[in-house]
C-alpha positions as CSV (number, residue, x, y, z in Angstrom):
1,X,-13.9,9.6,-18.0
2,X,-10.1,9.0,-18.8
3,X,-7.4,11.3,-19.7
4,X,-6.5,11.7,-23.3
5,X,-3.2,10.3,-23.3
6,X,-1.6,12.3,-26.1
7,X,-2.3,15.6,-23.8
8,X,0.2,14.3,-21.7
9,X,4.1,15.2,-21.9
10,X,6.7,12.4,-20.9
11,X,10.4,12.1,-20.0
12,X,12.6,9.2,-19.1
13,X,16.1,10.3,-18.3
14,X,19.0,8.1,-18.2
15,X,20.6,9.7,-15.1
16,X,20.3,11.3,-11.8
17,X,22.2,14.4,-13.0
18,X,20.3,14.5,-16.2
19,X,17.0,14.6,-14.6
20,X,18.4,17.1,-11.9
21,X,19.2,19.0,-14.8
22,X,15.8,19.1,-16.6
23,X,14.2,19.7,-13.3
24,X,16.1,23.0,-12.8
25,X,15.9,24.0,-16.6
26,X,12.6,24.3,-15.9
27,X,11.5,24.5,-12.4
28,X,7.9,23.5,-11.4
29,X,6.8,22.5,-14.8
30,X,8.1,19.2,-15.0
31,X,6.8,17.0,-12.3
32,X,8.9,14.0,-11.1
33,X,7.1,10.7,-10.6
34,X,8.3,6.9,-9.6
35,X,6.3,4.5,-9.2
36,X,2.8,5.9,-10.5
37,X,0.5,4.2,-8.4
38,X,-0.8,7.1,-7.0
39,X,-1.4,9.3,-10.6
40,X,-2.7,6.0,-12.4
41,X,-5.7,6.3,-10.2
42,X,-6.1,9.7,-11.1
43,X,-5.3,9.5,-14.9
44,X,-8.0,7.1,-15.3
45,X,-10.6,8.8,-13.6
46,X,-9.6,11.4,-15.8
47,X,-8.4,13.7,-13.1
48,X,-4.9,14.2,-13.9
49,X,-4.3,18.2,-13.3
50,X,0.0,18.4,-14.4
51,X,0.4,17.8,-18.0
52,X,4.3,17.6,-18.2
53,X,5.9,14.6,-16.4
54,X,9.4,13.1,-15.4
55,X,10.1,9.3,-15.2
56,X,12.8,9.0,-12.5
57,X,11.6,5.0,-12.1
58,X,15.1,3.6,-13.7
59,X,17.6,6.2,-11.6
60,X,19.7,3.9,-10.0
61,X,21.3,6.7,-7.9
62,X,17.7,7.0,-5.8
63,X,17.8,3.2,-5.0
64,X,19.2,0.4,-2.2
65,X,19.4,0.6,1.6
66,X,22.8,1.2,3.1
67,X,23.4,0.4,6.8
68,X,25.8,2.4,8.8
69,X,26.6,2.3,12.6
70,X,24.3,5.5,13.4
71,X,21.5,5.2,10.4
72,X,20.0,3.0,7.9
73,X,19.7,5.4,4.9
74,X,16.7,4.2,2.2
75,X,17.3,5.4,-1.4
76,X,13.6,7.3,-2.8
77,X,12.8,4.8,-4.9
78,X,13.1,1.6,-2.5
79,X,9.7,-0.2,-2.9
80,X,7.2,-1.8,0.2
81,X,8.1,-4.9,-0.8
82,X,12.0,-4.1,-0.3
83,X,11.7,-2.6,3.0
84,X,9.9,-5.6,3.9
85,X,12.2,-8.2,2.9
86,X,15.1,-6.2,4.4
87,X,16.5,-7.8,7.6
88,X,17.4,-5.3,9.8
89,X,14.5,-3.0,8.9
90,X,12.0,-5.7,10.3
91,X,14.5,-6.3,13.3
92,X,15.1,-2.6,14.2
93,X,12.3,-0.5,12.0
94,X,9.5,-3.1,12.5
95,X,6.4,-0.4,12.2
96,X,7.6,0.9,9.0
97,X,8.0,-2.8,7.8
98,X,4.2,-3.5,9.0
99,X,3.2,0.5,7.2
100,X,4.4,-1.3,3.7
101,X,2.8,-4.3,4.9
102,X,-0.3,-2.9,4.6
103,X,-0.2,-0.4,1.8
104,X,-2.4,-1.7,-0.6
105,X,-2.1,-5.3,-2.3
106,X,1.2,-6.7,-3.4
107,X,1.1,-4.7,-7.1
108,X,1.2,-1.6,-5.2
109,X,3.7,-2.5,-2.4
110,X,5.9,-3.7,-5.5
111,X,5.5,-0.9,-7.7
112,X,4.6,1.9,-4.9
113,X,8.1,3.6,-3.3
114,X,8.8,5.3,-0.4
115,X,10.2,8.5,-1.8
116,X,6.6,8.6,-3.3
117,X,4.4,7.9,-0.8
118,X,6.3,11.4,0.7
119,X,6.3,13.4,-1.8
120,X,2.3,12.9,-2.5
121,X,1.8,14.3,0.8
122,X,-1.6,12.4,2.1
123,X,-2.0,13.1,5.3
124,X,-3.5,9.2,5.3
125,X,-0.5,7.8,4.2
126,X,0.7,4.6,5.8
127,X,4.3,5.2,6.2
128,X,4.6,8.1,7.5
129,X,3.6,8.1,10.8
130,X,5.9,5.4,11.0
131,X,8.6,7.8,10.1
132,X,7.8,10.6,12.3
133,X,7.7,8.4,14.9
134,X,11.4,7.3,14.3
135,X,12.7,10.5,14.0
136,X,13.8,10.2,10.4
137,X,15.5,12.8,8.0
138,X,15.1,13.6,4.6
139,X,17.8,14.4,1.8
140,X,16.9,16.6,-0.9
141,X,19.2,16.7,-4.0
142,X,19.4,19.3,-6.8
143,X,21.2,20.9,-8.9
144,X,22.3,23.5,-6.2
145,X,23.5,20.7,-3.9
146,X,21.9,18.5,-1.1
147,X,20.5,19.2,2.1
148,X,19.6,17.5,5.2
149,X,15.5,18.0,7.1
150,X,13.7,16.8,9.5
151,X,11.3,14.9,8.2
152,X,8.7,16.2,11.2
153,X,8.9,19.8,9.5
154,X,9.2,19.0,5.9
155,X,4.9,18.7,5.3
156,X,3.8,22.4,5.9
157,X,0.5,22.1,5.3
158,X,-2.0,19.8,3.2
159,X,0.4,19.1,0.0
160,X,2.6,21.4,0.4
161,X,6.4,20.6,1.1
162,X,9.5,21.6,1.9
163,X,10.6,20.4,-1.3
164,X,11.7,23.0,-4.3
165,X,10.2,22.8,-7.9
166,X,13.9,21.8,-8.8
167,X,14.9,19.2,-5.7
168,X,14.2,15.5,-5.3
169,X,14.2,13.6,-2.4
170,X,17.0,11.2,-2.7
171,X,17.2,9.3,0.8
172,X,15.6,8.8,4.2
173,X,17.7,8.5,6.9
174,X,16.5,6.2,10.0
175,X,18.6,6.8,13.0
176,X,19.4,3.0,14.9
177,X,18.6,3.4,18.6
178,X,21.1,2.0,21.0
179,X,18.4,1.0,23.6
180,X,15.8,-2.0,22.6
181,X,12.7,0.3,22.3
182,X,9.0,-0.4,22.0
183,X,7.1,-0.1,18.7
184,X,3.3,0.6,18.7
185,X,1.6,0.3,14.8
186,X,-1.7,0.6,14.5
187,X,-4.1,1.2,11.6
188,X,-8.0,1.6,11.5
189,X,-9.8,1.2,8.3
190,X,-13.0,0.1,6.6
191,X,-11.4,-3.1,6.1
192,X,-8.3,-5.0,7.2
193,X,-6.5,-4.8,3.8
194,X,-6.4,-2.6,0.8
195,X,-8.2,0.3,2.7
196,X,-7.6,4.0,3.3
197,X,-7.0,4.4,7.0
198,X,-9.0,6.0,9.3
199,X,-6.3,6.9,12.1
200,X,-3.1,5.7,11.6
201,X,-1.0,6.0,14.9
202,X,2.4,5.3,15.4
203,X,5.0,5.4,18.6
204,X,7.8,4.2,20.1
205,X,8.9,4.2,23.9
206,X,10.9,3.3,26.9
207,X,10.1,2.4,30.6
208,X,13.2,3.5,32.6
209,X,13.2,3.9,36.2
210,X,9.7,4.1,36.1
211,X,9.8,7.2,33.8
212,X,8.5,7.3,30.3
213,X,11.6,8.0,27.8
214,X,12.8,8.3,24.0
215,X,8.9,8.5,23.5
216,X,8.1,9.9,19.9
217,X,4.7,9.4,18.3
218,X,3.5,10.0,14.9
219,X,-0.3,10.1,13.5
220,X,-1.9,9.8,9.9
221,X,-5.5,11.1,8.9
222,X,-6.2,13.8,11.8
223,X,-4.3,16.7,10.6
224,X,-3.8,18.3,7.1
225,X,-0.6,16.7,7.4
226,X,1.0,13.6,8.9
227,X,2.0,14.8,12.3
228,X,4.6,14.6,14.6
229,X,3.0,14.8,18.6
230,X,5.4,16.7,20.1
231,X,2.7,18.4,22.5
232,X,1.8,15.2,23.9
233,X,5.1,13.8,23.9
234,X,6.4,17.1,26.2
235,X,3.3,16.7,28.9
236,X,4.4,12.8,29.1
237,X,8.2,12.3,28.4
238,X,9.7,11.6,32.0
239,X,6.8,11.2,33.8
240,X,5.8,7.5,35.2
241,X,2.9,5.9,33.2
242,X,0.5,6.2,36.0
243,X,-3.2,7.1,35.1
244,X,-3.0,10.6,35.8
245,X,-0.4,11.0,33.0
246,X,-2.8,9.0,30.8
247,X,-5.1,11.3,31.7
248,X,-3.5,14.5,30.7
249,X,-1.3,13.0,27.9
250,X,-5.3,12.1,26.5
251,X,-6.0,16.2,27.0
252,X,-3.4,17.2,25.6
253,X,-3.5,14.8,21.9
254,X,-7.3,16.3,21.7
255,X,-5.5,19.5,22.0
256,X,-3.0,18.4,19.3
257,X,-4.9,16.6,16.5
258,X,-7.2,18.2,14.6
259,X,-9.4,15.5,13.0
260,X,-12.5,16.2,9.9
261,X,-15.6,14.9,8.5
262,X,-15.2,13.3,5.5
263,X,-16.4,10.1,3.3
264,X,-14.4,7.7,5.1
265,X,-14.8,8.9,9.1
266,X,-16.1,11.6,11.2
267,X,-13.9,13.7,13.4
268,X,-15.4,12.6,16.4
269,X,-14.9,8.9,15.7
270,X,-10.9,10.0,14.7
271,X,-10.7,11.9,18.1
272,X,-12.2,9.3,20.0
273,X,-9.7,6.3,18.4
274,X,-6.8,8.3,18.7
275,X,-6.9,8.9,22.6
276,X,-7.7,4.9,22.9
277,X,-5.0,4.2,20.9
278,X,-2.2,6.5,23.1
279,X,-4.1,4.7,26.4
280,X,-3.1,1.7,25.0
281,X,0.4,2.3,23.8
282,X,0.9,3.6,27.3
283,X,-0.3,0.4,28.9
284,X,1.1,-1.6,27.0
285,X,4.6,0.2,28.0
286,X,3.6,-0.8,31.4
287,X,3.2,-4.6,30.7
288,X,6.2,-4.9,29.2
């Protein structure tokens, strides 16, 4: 059944501080959206809960990539398809360029943004653990000012955010590592294309007199949120990849994740993939 359009509020402003201002006017009751690509499914399945919506598709302050010595910061709105055309992103940030890769068909990665794939806080998003696993930061902009997070403690729990009823988040920072690192990507789905993943694993890593270093990972679709490994990463980081510490860094990511049943997967079958996939990021580390 689809949603009755005319019970449905719109607004298009013109201007970042315009829609900042509407946005703190009336906090939580308008709610901002880019791209859509996420609430078109649910509008025409009729399933459309928030009635009162802001178009913040045409603010030019939320868009382009800027490219400093220490970061690469990503306006909201960039789209999959930018971030995978952008040279230094697929030199330097090659698993998030592989994430947009393989979020949904071209429509979506052209339409589809960044900023949005955050803020609608799927724990099966694509990007995501590509983030976490680069350490990236968020800015969030309102009326009140900016301010700078984390981006592994801005999702609190399953849709819920760090993110006030009167902020927006305006850019995501990437810092550039000095040292050539290794990048790991790896989703599992139903399919090879178009499908919502399974286990989506993501990590980065350095050998370095035969110690494990700079070793971040990030996962998609085992917790209510996507989730930064910092558990495993403390029982591994500085230890030589040896299969002991495969051993124990496999103990402790059961420990970590905490994977469900549901209509794409079972728990056991997430658990099982996601130790496989951190023996094989570690090998590969190895082979280098």
């Amino acid at each position: 059944m689809r949603s009755y359009l005319p019970a449905f509020e719109l607004k298009a402003p013109g201007s970042l501080p315009e829609a900042l201002g509407i946005l703190s006017m009336e906090p939580g009751v308008w709610r901002p959206f880019a791209g859509g690509t996420d609430l078109m499914v649910l509008l025409e399945a009729g399933n459309l809960p928030h009635r009162k919506y802001l178009d913040i598709w045409r603010l030019n302050e939320l868009r382009g990539i800027e490219v400093a010595s220490n970061q690469v910061a990503l306006g909201s709105l960039t789209t999959y398809t930018e971030i995978q055309g952008f040279a230094i992103l697929r030199e330097e940030f090659p698993m998030l360029c592989q994430a947009a890769s393989e979020t949904g068909g071209l429509a979506i990665q052209n339409r589809g943004t960044l900023g949005g794939n955050i803020a609608n806080a799927s724990p099966a998003a694509d990007a995501p653990p590509a983030l976490l696993a680069y350490d990236a930061e968020l800015e969030l902009i309102s009326n009140r000012g900016s301010r700078r997070v984390p981006y592994q403690n801005f999702h609190r729990g399953y849709k819920q955010m760090d993110l006030e009823p009167d902020e927006l988040i305006a850019r995501i920072f990437l810092p550039r590592s000095q040292i050539p690192l290794h990048h790991y990507y790896q989703k599992v789905g139903t399919r090879k294309a178009q499908a919502i993943s399974k286990v989506c694993f993501a990590a980065v890593g350095l050998i370095e007199n035969q110690q494990l270093k700079d070793f971040r990972i990030g996962l998609g679709s085992v917790a209510p949120v996507p989730l930064r490994c910092s558990r495993t990463e403390k029982v591994l980081r500085g230890r030589p990849v040896d299969q002991l510490a495969i051993v124990e860094g496999k103990a402790e990511l059961s420990r970590e994740i905490k994977p469900i049943d549901d209509i794409r997967s079972t728990s056991k079958y997430r658990l099982q993939v996601s130790l496989n996939l951190l023996e094989d990021f570690l090998i590969s580390l190895t082979n280098l």
